[in-house]
C-alpha positions as CSV (number, residue, x, y, z in Angstrom):
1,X,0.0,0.0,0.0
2,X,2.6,2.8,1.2
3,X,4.9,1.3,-2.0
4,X,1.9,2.3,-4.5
5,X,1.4,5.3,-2.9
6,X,4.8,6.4,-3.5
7,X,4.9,5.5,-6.9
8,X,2.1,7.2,-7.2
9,X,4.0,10.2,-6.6
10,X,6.8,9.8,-8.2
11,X,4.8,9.6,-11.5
12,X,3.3,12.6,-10.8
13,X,6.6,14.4,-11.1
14,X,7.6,13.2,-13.6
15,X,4.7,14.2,-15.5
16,X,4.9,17.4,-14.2
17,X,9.1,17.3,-15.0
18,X,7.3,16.9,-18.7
19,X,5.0,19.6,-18.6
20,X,7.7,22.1,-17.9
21,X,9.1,20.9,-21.5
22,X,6.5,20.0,-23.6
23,X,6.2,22.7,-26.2
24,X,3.5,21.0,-28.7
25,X,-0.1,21.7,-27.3
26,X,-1.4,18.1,-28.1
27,X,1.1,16.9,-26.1
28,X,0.6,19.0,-23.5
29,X,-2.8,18.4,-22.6
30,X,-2.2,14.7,-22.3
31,X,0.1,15.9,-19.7
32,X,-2.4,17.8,-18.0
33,X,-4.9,14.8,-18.1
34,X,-2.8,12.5,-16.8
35,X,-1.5,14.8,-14.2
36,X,-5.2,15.4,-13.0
37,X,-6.0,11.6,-13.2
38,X,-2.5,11.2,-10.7
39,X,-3.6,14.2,-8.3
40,X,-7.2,12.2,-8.0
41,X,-5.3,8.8,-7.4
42,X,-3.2,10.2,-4.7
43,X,-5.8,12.0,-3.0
44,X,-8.2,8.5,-3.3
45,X,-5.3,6.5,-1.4
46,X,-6.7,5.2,1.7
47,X,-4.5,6.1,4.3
48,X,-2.1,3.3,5.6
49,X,-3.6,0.7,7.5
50,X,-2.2,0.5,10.9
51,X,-0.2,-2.8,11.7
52,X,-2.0,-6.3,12.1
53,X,-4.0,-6.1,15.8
54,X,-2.5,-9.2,16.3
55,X,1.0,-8.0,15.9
56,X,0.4,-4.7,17.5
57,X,-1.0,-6.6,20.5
58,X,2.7,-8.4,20.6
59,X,4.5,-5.6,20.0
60,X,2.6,-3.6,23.0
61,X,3.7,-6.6,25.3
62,X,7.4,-6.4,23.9
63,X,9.6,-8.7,24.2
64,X,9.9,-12.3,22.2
65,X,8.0,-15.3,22.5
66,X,9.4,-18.7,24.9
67,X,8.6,-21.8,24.2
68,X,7.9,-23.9,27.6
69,X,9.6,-27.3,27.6
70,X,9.6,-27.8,31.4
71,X,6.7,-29.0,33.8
72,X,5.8,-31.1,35.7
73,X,2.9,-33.0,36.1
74,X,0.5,-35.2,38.6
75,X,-3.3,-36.8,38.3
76,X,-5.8,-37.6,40.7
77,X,-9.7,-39.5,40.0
78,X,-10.9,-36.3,38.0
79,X,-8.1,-33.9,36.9
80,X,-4.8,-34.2,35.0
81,X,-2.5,-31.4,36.4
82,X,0.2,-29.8,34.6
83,X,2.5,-27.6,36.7
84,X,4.7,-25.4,35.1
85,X,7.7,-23.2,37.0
86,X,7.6,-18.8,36.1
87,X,9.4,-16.9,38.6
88,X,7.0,-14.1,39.6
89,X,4.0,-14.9,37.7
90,X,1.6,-14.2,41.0
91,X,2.3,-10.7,40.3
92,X,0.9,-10.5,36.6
93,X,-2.4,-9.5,36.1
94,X,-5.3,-12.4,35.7
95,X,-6.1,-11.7,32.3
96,X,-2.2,-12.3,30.9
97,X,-2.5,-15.8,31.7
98,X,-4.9,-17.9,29.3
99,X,-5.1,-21.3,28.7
100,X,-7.3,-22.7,25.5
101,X,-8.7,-26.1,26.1
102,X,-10.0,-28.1,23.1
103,X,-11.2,-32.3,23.7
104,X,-7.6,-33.7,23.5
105,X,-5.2,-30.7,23.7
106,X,-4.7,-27.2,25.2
107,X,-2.2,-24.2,25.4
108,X,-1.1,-21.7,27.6
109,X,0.5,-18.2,27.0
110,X,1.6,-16.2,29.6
111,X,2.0,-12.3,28.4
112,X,4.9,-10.3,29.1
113,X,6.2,-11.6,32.4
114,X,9.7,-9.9,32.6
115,X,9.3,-8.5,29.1
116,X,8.8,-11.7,27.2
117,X,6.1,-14.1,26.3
118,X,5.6,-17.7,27.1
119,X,3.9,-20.2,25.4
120,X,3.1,-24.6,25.9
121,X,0.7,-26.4,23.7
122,X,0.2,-29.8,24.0
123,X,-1.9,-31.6,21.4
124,X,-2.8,-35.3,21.0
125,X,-3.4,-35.7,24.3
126,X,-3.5,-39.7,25.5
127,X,-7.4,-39.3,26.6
128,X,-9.9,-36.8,26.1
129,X,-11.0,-34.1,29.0
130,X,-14.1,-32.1,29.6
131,X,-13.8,-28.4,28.3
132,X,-15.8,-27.1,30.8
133,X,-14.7,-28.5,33.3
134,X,-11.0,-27.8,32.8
135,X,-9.2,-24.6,34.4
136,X,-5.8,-22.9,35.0
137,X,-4.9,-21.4,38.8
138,X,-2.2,-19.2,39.4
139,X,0.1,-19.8,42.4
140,X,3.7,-18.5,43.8
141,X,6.1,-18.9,40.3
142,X,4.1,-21.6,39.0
143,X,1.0,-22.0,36.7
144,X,-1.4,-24.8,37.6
145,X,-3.5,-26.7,34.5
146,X,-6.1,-28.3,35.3
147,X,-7.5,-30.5,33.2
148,X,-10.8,-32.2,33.7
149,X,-10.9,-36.3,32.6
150,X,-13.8,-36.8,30.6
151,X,-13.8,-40.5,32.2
152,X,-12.3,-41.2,35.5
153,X,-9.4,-43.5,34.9
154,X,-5.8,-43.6,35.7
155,X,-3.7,-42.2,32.3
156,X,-0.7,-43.9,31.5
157,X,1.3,-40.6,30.0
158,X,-0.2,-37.6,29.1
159,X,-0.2,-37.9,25.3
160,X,-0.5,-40.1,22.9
161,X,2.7,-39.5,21.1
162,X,4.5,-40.2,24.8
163,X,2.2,-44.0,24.4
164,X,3.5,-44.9,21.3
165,X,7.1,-44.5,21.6
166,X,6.9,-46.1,24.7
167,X,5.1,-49.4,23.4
168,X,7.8,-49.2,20.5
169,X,10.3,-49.0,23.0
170,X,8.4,-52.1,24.8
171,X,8.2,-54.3,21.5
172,X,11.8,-53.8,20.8
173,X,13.0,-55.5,23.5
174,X,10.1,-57.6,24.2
175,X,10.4,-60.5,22.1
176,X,10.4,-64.5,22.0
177,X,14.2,-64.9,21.7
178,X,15.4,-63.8,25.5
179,X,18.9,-63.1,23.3
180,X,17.3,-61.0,21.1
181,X,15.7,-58.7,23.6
182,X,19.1,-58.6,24.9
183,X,20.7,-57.3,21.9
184,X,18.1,-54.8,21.6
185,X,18.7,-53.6,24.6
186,X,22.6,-53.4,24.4
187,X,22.2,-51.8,20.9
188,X,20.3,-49.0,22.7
189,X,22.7,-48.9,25.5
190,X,26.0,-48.3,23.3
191,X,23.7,-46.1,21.2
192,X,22.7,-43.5,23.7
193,X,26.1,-44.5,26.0
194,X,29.5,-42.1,26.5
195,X,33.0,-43.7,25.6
196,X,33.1,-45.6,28.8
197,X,29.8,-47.1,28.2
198,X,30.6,-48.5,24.6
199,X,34.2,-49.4,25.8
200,X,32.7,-51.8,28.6
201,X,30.1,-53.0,26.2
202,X,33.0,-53.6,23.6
203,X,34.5,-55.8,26.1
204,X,31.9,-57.3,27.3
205,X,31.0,-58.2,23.7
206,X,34.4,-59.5,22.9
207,X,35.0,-62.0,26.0
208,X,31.7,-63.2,25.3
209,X,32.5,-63.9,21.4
210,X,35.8,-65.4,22.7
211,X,34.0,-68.0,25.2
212,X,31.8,-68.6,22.4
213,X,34.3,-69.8,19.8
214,X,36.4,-71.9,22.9
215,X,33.4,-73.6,23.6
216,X,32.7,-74.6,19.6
217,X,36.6,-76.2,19.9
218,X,36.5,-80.2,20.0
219,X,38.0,-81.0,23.0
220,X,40.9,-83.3,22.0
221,X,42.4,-80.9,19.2
C-alpha cells in the first residue's frame, strides 16, 4: 500500500518534469490529463492501515516469545494437572495468563512476564478431557492446568505421542528370543552411551565372542 502510494507520486513528477518541456499543445494536454487523473489517485489512497491487531498486540507486550519445555505433572480421579515453574508470575495481572482447552489438547501463554512471552501447547493428548470443566490457577512462580478427565481412569502418559514410543520402546526388546531382547537392549545402550559405556560393552562383547568360539573347539584338538 505505502509502496503504491509512493509511486504514485513519483509519477506525478515526472509528469509534471514533462509539462515544464512540452512545447506542442497536443502533447501538453495529455500531460495535463494524466496529471489530474495522478492528483485524483493520490488524493483517493486510503490512508495506511495500521499494523496487524494481532501483531500490534505483541509488540505492545514487547519482548519475544518462549517456548515452555519444562513442567511437571501429577493426576488424581478427576483432573490431569500440569504444573509449570515462572518466577513471579503471581504478580501479573489475571487476564495475561490464558489457557485454551480443546477435547484432546490445550495451550497456555503467559503475556509479558519480565518483558517476554511464554507459550506450551500440548496436542494429542492420551485421553480426552471435559472443556468445561477444565481450568488454570495461578500460584507462587508456578502455573497450575487443570484438566478435567472426561472419564475417571488412571492415564498412563499424558499424550498419545508419549504412548507410542513407549510401546515401540516395549516391543523392541520384548520379544520370544530372551537373546534377542538382549541385543536390543545393548544396541540401545551403546547407542545412547558415553566412551566408557561403549568401551565396557566392547569388552563385554568380545570376552563373550571369545567363550563362544572356545566352547565350539573339540575338545581333543
Amino acid at each position: 500500500n505505502g509502496l503504491f502510494f509512493e509511486q504514485l507520486q513519483k509519477d506525478l513528477e515526472e509528469v509534471k518534469e514533462l509539462l515544464t518541456k512540452a512545447t506542442r499543445k497536443r502533447l501538453h494536454d495529455v500531460l495535463m490529463t494524466e496529471k489530474h487523473k495522478l492528483e485524483l489517485e493520490i488524493k483517493n489512497q486510503p490512508p495506511p492501515k495500521p499494523k496487524d491487531a494481532a501483531e500490534e498486540e505483541k509488540s505492545s507486550l514487547g519482548g519475544y516469545t518462549v517456548k515452555i519445555n519444562n513442567y511437571g505433572w501429577d493426576q488424581s480421579d478427576k483432573f490431569i494437572k500440569i504444573y509449570v515453574s515462572l518466577n513471579g508470575v503471581q504478580k501479573l495481572p489475571a487476564e495475561n495468563v490464558q489457557v485454551n482447552f480443546t477435547e484432546r489438547s490445550f495451550d497456555l501463554l503467559v503475556k509479558n512476564l519480565n518483558g517476554k512471552n511464554y507459550t506450551m501447547t500440548f496436542n494429542n493428548l492420551l485421553k480426552p478431557i471435559a472443556v468445561e470443566g477444565s481450568s488454570r490457577k495461578i500460584k507462587t512462580d508456578t502455573v497450575l492446568v487443570m484438566c478435567r478427565k472426561k472419564r475417571e481412569e488412571k492415564w498412563e502418559c499424558l499424550t498419545q505421542v508419549e504412548k507410542e514410543s513407549k510401546e515401540k520402546e516395549k516391543a523392541a526388546y520384548d520379544t520370544s528370543d530372551p537373546s534377542e531382547g538382549l541385543m536390543n537392549l545393548l544396541k540401545k545402550m551403546y547407542a545412547e552411551g558415553d566412551d566408557e559405556m561403549k568401551r565396557t560393552i566392547n569388552k563385554a562383547w568380545v570376552e563373550s565372542r571369545e567363550k563362544q568360539s572356545k566352547g565350539d573347539i573339540p575338545m581333543d584338538m
